[in-house]
PyMOL CGO cylinders between C-alpha atoms (Angstrom):
from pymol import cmd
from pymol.cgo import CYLINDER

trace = [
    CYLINDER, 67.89, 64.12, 134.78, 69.72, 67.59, 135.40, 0.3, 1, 1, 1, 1, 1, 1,
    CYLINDER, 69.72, 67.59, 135.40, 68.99, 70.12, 132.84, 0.3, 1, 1, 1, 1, 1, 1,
    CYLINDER, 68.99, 70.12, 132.84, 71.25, 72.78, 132.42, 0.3, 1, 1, 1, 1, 1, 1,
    CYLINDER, 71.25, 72.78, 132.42, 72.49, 75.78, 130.02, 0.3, 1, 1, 1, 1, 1, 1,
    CYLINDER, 72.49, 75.78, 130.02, 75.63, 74.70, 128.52, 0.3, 1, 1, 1, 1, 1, 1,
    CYLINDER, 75.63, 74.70, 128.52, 77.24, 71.15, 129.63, 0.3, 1, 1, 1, 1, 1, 1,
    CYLINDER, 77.24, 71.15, 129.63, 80.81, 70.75, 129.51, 0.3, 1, 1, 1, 1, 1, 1,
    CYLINDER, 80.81, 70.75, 129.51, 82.41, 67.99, 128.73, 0.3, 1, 1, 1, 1, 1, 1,
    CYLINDER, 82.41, 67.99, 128.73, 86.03, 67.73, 130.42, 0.3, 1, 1, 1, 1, 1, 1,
    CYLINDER, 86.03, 67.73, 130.42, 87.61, 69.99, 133.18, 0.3, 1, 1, 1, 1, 1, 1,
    CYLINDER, 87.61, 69.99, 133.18, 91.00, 70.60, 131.71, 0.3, 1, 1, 1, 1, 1, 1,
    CYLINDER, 91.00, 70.60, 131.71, 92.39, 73.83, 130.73, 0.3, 1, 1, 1, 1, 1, 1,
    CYLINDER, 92.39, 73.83, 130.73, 89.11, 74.05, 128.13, 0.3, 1, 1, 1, 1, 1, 1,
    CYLINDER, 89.11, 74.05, 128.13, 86.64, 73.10, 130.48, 0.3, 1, 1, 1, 1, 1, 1,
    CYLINDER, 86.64, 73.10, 130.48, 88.26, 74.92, 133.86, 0.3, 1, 1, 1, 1, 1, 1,
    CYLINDER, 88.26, 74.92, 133.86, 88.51, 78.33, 131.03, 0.3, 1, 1, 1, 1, 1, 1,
    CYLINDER, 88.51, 78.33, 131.03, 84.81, 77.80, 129.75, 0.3, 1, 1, 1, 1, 1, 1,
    CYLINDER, 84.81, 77.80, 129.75, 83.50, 77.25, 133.09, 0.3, 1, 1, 1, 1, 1, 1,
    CYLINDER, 83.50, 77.25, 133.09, 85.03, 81.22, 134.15, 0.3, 1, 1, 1, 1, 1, 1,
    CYLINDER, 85.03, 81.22, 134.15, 83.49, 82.73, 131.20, 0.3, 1, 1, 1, 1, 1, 1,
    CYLINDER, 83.49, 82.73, 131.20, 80.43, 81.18, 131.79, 0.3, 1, 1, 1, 1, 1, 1,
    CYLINDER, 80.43, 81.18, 131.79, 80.60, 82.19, 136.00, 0.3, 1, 1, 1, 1, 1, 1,
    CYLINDER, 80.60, 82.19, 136.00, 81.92, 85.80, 134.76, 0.3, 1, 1, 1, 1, 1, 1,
    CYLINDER, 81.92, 85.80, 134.76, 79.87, 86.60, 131.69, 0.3, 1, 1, 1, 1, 1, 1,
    CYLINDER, 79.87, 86.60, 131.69, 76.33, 84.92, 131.58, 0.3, 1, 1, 1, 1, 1, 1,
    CYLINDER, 76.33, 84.92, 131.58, 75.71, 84.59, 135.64, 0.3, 1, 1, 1, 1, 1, 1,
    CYLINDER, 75.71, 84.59, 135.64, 72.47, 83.77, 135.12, 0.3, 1, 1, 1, 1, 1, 1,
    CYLINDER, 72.47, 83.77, 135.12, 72.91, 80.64, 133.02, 0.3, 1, 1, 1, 1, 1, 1,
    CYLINDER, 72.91, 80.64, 133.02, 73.59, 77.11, 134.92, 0.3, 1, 1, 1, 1, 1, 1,
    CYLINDER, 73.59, 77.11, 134.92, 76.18, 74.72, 133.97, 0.3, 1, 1, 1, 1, 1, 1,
    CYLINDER, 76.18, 74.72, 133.97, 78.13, 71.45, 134.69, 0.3, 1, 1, 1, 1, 1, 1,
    CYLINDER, 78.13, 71.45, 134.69, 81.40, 69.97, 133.82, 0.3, 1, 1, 1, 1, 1, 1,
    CYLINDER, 81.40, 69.97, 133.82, 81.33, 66.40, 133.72, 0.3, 1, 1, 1, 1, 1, 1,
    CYLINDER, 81.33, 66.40, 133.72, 84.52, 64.70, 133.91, 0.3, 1, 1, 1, 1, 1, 1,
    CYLINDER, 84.52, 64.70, 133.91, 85.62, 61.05, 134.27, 0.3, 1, 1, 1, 1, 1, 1,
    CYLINDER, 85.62, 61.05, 134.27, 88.67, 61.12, 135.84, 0.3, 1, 1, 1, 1, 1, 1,
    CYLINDER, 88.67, 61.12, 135.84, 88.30, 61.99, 139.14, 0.3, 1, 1, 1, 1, 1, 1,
    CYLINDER, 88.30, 61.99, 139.14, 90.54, 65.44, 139.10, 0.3, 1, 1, 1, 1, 1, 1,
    CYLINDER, 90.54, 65.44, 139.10, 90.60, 68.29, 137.34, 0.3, 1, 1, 1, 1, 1, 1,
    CYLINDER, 90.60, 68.29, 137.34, 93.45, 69.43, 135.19, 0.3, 1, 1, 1, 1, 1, 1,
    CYLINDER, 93.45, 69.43, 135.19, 93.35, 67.25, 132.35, 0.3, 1, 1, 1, 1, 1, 1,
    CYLINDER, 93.35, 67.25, 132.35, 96.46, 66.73, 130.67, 0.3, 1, 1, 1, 1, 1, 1,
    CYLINDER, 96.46, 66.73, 130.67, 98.44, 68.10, 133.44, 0.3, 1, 1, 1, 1, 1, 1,
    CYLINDER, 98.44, 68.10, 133.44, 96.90, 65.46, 135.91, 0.3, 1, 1, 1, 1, 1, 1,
    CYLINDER, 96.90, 65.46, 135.91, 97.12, 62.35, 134.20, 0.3, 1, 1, 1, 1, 1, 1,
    CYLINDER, 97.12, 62.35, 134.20, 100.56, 61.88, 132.74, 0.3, 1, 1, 1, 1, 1, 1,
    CYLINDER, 100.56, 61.88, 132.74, 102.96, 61.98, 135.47, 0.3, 1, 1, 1, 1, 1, 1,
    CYLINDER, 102.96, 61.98, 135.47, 106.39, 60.91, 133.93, 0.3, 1, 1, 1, 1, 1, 1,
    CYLINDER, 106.39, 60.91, 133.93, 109.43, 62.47, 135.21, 0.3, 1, 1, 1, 1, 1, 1,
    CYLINDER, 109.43, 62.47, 135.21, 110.22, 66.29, 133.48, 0.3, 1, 1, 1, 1, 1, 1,
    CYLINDER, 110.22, 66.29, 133.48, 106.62, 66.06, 132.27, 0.3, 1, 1, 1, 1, 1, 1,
    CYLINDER, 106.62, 66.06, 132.27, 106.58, 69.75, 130.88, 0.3, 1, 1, 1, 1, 1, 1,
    CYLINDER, 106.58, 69.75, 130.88, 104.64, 72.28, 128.27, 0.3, 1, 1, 1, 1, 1, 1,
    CYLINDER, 104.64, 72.28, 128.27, 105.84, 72.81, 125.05, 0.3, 1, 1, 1, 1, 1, 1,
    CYLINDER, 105.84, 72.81, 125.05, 104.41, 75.99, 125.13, 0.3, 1, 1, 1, 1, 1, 1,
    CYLINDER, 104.41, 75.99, 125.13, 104.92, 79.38, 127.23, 0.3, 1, 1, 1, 1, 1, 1,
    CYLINDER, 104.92, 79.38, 127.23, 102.55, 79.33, 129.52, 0.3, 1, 1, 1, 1, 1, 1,
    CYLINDER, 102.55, 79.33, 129.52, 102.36, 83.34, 128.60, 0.3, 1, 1, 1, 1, 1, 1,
    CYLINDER, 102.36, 83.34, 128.60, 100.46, 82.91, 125.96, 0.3, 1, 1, 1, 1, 1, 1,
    CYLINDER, 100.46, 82.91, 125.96, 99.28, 79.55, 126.88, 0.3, 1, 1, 1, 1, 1, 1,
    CYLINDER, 99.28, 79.55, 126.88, 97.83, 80.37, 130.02, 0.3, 1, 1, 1, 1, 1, 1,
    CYLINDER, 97.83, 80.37, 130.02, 94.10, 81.80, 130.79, 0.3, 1, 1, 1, 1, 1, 1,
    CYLINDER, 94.10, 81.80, 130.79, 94.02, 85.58, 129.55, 0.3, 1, 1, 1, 1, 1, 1,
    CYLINDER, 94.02, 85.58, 129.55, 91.59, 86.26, 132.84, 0.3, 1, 1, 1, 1, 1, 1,
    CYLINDER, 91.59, 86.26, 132.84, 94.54, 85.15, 134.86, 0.3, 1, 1, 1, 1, 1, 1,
    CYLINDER, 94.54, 85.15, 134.86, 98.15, 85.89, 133.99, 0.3, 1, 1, 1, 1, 1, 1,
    CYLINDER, 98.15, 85.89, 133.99, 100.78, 83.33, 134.29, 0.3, 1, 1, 1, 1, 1, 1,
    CYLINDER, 100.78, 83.33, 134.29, 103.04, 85.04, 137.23, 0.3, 1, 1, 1, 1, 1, 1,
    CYLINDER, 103.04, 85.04, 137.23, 106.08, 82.24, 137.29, 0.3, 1, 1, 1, 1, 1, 1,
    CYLINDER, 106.08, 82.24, 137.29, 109.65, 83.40, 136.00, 0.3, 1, 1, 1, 1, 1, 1,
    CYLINDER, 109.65, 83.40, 136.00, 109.70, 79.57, 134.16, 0.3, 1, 1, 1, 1, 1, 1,
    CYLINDER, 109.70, 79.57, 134.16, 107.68, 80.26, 130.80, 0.3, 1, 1, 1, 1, 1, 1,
    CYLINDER, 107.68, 80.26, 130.80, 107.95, 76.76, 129.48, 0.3, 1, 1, 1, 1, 1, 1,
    CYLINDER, 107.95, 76.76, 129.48, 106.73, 75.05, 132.67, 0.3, 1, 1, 1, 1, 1, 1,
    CYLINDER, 106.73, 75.05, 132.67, 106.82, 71.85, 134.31, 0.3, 1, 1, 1, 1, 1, 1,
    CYLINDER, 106.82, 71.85, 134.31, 103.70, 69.70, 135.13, 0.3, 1, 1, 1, 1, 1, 1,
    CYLINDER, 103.70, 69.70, 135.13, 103.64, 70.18, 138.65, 0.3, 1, 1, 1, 1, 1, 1,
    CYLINDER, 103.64, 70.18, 138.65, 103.38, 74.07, 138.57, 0.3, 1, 1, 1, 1, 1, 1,
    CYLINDER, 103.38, 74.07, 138.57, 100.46, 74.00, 135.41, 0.3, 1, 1, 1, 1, 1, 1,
    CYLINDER, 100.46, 74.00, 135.41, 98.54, 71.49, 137.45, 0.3, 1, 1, 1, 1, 1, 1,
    CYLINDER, 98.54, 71.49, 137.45, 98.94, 74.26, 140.25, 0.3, 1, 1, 1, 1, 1, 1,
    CYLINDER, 98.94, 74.26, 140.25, 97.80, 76.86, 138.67, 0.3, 1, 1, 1, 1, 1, 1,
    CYLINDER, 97.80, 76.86, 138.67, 95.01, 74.92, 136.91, 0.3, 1, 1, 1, 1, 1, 1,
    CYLINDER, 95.01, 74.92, 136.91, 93.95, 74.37, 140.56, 0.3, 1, 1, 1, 1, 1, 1,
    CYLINDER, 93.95, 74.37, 140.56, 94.81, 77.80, 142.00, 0.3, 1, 1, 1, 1, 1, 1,
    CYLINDER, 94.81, 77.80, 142.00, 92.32, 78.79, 138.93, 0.3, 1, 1, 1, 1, 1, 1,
    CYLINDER, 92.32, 78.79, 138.93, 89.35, 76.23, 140.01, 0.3, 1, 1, 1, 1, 1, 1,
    CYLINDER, 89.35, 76.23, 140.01, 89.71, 77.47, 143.76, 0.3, 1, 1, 1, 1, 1, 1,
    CYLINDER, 89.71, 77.47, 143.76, 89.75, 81.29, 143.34, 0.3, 1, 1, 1, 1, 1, 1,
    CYLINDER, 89.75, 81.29, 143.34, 86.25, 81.14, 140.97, 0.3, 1, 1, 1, 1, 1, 1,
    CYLINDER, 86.25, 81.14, 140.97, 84.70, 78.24, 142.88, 0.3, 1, 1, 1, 1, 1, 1,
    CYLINDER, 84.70, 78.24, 142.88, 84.50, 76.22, 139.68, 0.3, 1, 1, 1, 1, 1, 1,
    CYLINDER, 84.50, 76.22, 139.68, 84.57, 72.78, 141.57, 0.3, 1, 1, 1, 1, 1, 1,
    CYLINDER, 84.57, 72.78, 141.57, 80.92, 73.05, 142.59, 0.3, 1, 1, 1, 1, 1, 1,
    CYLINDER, 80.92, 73.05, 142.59, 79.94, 72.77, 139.31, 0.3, 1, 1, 1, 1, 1, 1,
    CYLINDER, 79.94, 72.77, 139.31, 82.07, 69.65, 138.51, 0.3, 1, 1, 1, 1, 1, 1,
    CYLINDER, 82.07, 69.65, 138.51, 80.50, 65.84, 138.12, 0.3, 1, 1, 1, 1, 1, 1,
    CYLINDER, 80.50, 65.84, 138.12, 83.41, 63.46, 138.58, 0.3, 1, 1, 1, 1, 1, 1,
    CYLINDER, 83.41, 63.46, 138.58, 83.96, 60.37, 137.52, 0.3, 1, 1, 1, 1, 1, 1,
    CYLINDER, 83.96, 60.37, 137.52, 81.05, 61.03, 134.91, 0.3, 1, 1, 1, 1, 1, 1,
    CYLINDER, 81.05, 61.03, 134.91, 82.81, 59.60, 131.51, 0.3, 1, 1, 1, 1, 1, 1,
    CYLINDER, 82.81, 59.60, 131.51, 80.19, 61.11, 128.62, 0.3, 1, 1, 1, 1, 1, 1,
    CYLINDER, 80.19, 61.11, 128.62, 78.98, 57.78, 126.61, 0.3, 1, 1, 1, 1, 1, 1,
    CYLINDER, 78.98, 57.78, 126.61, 76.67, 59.56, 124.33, 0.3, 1, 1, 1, 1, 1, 1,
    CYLINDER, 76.67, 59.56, 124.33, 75.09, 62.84, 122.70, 0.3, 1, 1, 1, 1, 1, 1,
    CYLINDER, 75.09, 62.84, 122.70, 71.66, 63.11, 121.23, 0.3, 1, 1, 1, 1, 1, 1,
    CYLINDER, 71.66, 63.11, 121.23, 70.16, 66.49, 119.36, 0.3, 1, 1, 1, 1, 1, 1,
    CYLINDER, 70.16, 66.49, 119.36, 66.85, 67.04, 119.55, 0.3, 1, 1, 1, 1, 1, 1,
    CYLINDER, 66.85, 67.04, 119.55, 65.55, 69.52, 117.32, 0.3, 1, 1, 1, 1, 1, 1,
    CYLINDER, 65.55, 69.52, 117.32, 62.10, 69.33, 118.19, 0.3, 1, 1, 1, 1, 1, 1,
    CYLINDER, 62.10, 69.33, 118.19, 63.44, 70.22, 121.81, 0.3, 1, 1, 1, 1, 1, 1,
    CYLINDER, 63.44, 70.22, 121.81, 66.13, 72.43, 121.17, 0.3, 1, 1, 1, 1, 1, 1,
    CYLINDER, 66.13, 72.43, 121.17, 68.49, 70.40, 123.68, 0.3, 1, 1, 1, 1, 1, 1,
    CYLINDER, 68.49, 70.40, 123.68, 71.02, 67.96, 123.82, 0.3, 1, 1, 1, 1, 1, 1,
    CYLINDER, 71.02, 67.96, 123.82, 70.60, 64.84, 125.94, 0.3, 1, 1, 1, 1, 1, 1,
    CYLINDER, 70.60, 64.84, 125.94, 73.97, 63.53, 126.82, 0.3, 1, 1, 1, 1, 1, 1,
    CYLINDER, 73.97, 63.53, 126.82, 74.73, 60.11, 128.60, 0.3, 1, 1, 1, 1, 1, 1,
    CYLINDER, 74.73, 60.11, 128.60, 77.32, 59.66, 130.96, 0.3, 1, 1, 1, 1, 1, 1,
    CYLINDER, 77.32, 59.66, 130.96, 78.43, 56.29, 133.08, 0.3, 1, 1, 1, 1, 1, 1,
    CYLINDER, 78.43, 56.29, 133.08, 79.14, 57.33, 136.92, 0.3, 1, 1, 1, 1, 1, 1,
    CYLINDER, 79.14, 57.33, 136.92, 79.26, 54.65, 139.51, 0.3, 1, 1, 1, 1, 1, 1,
    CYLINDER, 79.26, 54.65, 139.51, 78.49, 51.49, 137.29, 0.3, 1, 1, 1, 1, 1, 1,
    CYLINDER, 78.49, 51.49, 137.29, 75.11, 53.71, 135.97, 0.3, 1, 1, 1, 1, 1, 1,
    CYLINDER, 75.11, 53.71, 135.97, 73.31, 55.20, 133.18, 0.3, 1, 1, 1, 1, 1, 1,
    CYLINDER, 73.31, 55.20, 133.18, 73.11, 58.96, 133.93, 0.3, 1, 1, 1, 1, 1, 1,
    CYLINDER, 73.11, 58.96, 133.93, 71.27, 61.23, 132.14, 0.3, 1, 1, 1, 1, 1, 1,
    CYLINDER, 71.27, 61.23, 132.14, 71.66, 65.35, 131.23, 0.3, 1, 1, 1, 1, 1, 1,
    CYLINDER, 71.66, 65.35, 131.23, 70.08, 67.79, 128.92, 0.3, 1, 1, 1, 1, 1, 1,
    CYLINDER, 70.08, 67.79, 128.92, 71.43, 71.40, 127.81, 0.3, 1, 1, 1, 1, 1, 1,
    CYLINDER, 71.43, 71.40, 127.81, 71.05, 74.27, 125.40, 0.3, 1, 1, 1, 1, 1, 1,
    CYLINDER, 71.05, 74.27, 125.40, 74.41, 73.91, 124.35, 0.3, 1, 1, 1, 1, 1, 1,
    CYLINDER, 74.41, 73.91, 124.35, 77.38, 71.39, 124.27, 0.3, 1, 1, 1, 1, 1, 1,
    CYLINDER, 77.38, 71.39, 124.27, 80.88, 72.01, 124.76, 0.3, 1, 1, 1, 1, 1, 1,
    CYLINDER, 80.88, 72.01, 124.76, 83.37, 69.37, 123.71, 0.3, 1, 1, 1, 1, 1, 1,
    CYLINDER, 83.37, 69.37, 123.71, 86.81, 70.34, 125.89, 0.3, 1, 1, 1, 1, 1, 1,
    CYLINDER, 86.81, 70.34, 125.89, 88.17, 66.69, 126.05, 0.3, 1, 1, 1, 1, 1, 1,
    CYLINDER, 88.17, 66.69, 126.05, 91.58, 67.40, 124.51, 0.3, 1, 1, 1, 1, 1, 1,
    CYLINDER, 91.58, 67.40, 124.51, 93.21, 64.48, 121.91, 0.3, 1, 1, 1, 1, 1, 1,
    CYLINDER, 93.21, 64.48, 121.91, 93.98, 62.02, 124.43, 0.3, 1, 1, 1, 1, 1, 1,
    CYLINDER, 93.98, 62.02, 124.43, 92.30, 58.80, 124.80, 0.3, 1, 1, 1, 1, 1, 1,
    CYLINDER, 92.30, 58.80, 124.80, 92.34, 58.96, 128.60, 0.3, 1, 1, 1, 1, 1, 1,
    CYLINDER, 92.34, 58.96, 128.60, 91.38, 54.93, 128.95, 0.3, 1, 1, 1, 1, 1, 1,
    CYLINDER, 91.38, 54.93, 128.95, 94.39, 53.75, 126.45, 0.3, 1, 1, 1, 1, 1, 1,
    CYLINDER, 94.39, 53.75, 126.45, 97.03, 55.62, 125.30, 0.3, 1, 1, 1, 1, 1, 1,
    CYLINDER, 97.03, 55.62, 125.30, 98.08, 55.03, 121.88, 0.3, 1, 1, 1, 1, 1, 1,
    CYLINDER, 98.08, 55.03, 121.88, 100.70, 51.74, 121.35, 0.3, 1, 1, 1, 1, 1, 1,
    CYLINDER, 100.70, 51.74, 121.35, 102.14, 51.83, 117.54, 0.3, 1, 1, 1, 1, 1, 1,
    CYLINDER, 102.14, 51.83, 117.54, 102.55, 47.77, 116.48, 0.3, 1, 1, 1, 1, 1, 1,
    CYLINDER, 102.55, 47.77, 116.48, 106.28, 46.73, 117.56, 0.3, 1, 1, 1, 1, 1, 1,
    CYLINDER, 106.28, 46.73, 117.56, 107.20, 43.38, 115.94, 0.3, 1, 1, 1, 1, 1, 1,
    CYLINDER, 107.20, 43.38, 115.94, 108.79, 41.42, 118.38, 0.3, 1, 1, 1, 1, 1, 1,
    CYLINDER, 108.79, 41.42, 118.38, 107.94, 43.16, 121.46, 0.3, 1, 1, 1, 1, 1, 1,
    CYLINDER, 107.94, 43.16, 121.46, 106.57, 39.95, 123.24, 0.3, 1, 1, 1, 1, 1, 1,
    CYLINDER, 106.57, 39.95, 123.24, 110.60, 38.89, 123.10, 0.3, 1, 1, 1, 1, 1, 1,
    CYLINDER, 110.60, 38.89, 123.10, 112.05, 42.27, 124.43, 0.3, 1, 1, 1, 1, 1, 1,
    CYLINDER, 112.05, 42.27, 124.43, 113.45, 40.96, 128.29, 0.3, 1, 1, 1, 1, 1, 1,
    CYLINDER, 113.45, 40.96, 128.29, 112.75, 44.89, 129.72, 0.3, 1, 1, 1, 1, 1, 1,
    CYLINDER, 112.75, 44.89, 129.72, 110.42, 47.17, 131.07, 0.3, 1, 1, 1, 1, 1, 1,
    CYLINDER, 110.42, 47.17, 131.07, 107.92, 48.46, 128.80, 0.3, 1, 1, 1, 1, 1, 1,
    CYLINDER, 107.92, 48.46, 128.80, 106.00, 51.44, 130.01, 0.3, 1, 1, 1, 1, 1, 1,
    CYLINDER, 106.00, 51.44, 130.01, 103.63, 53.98, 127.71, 0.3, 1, 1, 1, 1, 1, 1,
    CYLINDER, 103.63, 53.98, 127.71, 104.06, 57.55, 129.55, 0.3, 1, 1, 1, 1, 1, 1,
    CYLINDER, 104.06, 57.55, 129.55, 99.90, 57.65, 129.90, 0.3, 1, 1, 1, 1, 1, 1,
    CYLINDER, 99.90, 57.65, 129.90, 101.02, 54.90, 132.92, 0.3, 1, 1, 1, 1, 1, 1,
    CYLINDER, 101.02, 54.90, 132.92, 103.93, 55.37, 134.44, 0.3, 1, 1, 1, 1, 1, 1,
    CYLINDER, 103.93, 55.37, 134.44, 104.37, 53.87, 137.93, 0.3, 1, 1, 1, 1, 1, 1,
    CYLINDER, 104.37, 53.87, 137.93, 104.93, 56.01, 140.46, 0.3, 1, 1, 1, 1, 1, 1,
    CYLINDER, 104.93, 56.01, 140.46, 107.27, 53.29, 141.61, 0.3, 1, 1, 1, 1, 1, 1,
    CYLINDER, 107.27, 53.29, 141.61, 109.70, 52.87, 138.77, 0.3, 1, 1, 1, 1, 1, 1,
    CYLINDER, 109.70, 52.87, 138.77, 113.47, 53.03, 139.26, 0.3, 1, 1, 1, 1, 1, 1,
    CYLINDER, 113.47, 53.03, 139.26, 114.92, 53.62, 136.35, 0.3, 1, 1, 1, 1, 1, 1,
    CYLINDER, 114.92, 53.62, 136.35, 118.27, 54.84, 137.89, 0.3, 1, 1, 1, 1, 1, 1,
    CYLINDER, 118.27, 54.84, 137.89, 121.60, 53.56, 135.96, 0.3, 1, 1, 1, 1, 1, 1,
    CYLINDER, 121.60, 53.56, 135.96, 119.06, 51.67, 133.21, 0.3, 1, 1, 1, 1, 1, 1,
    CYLINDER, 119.06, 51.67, 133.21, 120.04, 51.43, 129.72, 0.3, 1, 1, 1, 1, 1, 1,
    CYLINDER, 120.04, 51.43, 129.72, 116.44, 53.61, 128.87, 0.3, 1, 1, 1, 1, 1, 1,
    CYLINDER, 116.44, 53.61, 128.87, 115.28, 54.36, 125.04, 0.3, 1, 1, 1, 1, 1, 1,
    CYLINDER, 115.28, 54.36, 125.04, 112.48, 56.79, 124.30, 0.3, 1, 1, 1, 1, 1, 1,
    CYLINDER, 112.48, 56.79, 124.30, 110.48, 56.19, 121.45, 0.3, 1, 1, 1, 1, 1, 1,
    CYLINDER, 110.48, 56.19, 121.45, 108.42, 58.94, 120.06, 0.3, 1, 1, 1, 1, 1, 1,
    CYLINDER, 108.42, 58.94, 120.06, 108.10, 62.64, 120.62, 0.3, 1, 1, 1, 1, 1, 1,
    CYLINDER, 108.10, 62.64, 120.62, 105.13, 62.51, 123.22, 0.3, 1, 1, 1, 1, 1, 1,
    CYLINDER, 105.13, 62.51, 123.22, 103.28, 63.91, 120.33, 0.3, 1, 1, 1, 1, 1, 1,
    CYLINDER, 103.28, 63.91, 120.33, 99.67, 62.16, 119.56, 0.3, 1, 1, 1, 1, 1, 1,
    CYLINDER, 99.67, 62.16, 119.56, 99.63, 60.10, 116.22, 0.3, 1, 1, 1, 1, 1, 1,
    CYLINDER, 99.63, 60.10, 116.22, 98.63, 61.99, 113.10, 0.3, 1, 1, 1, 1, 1, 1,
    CYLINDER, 98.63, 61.99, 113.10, 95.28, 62.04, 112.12, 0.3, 1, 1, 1, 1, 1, 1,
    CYLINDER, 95.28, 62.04, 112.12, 94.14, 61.81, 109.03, 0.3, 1, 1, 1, 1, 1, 1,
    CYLINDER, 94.14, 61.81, 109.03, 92.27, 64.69, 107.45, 0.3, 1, 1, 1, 1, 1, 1,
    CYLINDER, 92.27, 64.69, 107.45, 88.70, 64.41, 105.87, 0.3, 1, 1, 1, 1, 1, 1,
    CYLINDER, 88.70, 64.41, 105.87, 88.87, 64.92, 101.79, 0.3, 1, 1, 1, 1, 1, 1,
]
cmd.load_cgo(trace, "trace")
């Protein structure tokens, strides 16, 4: 079991941000990032739709440690996921990265003062324990993306495809196409 200072769950903007802070500020305490995709970036690396972009300027989006230096302020995927990376490299963040480690469970002990967390990697059971638990896994549902109920859809003769899994081999070129949604995640609803 590894036993560390603060685990982090997700290496995404939150996790890749957290993991500076922690390298910059407190260089004495350990960490990990477990994440169960195998990349970082989050977000940014698993949709891959054409004109994927942020609806935010990466200005004030970006990391404050490391300014965003492109002339395009609302960005496309291919240039966050850059930087993102760019960000990992220049603070050697990947070290401390578990891929392909999808978090399963969290326990709080309070007779130990540490959080046991449960991840599957490989087809196995792993096992870590930390002071402190950081929860950077964003408001996707990286193993299925969110399908509304369309009556009828069974009889619809076209191509269905949810953004989450586009196909890198799709040819969509002179196609009648319709776009339902915003790319926004369903609401939520709020606790009374």
């Amino acid at each position: 079991m590894e036993d560390v200072d603060v685990l982090i769950v997700g290496a995404g903007i939150t996790g890749i941000g957290t993991g500076y802070y922690l390298t910059t500020r407190l260089p004495g305490h350990s960490f990990a990032i477990l994440e169960g995709r195998e990349a970082v970036g989050g977000t940014w690396d698993l949709f891959r739709f054409p004109g994927i972009r942020s609806d935010s300027d990466l200005f004030t989006f970006g990391f404050g440690f490391k300014p965003w230096t492109s002339d395009k302020s609302i960005a496309k995927a291919d240039l966050i996921l850059d930087y993102l990376h760019e960000t990992v490299r220049e603070h050697d963040l990947e070290r401390h990265v578990r891929f392909g480690h999808r978090v399963v469970a969290a326990r709080w002990s309070s007779e130990d003062a540490r959080w046991t967390v449960t991840a599957e990697h490989a087809g196995e059971q792993v096992a870590f324990r930390c002071r402190f638990l950081v929860g950077g896994t964003g408001y996707y549902d990286y193993a299925q993306g969110y399908v509304p109920d369309f009556e009828g859809i069974e009889d619809f003769a076209g191509t269905v495809v949810h953004p989450q899994f586009w196909p890198e081999d799709l040819d969509y070129a002179g196609k009648r196409v319709v776009v339902i949604g915003s790319g926004a995640p369903p609401p939520r609803s709020c606790p009374r």
